[in-house]
N, C-alpha and C positions, 0 to 999 in steps of 0.2 A: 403686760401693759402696752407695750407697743405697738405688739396687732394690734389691740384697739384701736389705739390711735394711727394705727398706719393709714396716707389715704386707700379709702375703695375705688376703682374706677373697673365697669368690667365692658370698657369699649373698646373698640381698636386705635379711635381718636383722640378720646381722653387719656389714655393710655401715656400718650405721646405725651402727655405735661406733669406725669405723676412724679418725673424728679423734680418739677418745680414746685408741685404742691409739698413733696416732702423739704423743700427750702423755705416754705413761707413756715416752714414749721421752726427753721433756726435747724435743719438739718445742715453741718457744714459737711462733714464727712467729704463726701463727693463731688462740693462744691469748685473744685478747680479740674472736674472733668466736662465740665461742659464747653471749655475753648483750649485753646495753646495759644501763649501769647509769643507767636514768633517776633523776635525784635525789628520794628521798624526805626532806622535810626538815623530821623528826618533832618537834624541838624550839625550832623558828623561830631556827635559825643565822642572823646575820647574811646568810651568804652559804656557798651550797654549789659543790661543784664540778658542771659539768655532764655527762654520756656524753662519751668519748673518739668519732672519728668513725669508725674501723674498727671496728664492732660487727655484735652479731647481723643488722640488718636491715639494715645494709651489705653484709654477708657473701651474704644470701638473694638481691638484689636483683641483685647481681654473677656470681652462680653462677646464678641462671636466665636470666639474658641470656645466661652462655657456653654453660649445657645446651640453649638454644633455637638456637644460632648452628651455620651448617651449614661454618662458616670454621673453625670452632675445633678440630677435628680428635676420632679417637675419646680422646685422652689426656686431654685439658684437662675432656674433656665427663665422660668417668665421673669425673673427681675433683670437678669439680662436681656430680656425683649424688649424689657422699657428701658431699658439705657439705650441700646440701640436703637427703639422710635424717638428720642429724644437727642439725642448726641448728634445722630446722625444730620437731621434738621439744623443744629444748632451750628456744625460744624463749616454747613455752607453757608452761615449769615457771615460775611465779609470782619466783620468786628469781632469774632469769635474766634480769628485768628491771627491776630497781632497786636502789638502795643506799641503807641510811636514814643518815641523818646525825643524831648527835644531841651531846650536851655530854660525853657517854664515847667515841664515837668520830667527832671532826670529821671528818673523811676521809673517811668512810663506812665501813657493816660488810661489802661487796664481795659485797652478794648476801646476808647471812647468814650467810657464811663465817667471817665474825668475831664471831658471836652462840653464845657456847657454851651446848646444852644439856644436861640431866641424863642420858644416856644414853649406851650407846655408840656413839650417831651423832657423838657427838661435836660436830655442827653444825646448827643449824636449817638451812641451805643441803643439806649430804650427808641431812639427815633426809627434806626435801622432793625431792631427786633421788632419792630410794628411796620414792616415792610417800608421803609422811609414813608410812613403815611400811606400806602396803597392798601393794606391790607384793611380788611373790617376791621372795630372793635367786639370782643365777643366777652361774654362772660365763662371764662371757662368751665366752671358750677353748675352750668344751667346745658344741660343732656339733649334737651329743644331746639335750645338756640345753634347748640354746634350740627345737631342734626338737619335744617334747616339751611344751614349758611357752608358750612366744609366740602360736602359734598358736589353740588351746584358751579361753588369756586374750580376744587380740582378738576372737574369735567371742561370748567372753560380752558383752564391753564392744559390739559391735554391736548385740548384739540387746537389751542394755539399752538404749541410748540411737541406735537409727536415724538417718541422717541428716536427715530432719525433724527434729529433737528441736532443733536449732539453727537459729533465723532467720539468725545472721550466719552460717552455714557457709559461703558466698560470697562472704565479704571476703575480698581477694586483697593487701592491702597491708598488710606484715611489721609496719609501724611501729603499726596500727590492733592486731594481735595481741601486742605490746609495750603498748601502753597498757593493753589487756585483762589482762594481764598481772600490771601494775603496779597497775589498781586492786584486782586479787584479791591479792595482797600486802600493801595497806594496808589491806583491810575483812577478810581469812581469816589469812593465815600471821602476822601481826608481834600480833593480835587473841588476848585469852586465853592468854599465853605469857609469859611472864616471862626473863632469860637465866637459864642455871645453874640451869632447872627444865625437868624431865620432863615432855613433853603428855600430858594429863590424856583422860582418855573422851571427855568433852565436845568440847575442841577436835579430838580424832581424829575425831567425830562431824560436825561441820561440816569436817575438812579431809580425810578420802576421797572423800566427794561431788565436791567440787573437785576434787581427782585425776583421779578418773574421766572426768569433763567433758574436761577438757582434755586426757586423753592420748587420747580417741575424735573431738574436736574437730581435734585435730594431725594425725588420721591422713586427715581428710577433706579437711581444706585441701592436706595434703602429697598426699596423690591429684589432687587440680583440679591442682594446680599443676603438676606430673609431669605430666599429661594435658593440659596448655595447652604446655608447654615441646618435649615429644616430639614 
């Protein structure tokens, strides 16, 4: 019953969202390997909680030992290809690796998820996974439209930013691309923003740049990495 229902994707694009289509399914399983909530602890709490251990760079570290393993068979290894086109993406969205802590919310705000802002993003977190606003809206169901709009994007974002353009493009360990992460989080996304207010020019001005960076950074690292595993 659950191949049936499992989704089909047989793209290399679509690929890249098939842990989220298996989340709009109510799949939890894996549901906390798509970030590591390193503690940001913005307002000097006594004491924060620290990342759970099955996280983002758990998740990356575990799927390229099984994509690289010639034991593991062809099943295990393409599901680990889509963890890694997925994780790896998600690992460089700045909110994907921290959770600030402060005196409104001890717990943490789970990435930004629980930072409401003035729009209908509804969340500094869903704002920042739609590129703070720069990226298209795309339907991801629709084979056309990604076809169409993905490619055209990645060509411009290359030839913006060449792989020279990054010294560290050859760090190879997840945990170093989470700290990266996390200090873009505390100096760009949580910077110039208020909750329950709408970002302003300014801060969209310093936060597509960022965008940019890192979704052209994500795609060179997840190439090495593919090309060391294979």
């Amino acid at each position: 019953v659950l191949a049936e229902q499992e989704p089909k994707v047989s793209d290399f694009q679509r690929a890249a969202n098939w842990m989220d289509l298996f989340r709009e399914r109510d799949f939890k399983q894996n549901h906390p390997w798509h970030y590591i909530n390193l503690p940001y602890n913005a307002e000097g709490l006594p004491s924060v909680a620290p990342a759970r251990p099955d996280n983002a760079v758990w998740a990356i570290n575990e799927s390229r030992a099984t994509l690289a393993s010639a034991k593991a068979g062809d099943f295990l290894r393409a599901e680990a290809l889509r963890y890694l086109l997925h994780i790896v993406g998600d690992l460089h969205q700045p909110l994907h690796a921290v959770s600030r802590f402060s005196l409104a919310l001890p717990d943490g705000d789970q990435g930004g998820n629980l930072w409401k802002i003035g729009n209908d993003d509804g969340t500094l977190h869903w704002f920042w996974d739609n590129g703070a606003g720069w990226l298209p809206r795309i339907d991801i169901h629709d084979q056309t439209e990604w076809k169409k709009t993905v490619p055209p994007l990645a060509a411009a974002l290359v030839a913006e930013f060449p792989p020279e353009t990054f010294a560290a493009r050859g760090e190879s360990d997840p945990m170093v691309w989470a700290r990266e992460s996390y200090a873009l989080a505390v100096e760009v996304v949580y910077r110039g923003i208020q909750e329950n207010e709408t970002p302003n020019a300014e801060y969209l001005a310093t936060a597509h740049p960022a965008v940019k960076r890192r979704l052209v950074l994500a795609g060179y690292r997840l190439a090495e990495l593919l090309e060391g595993a294979l």
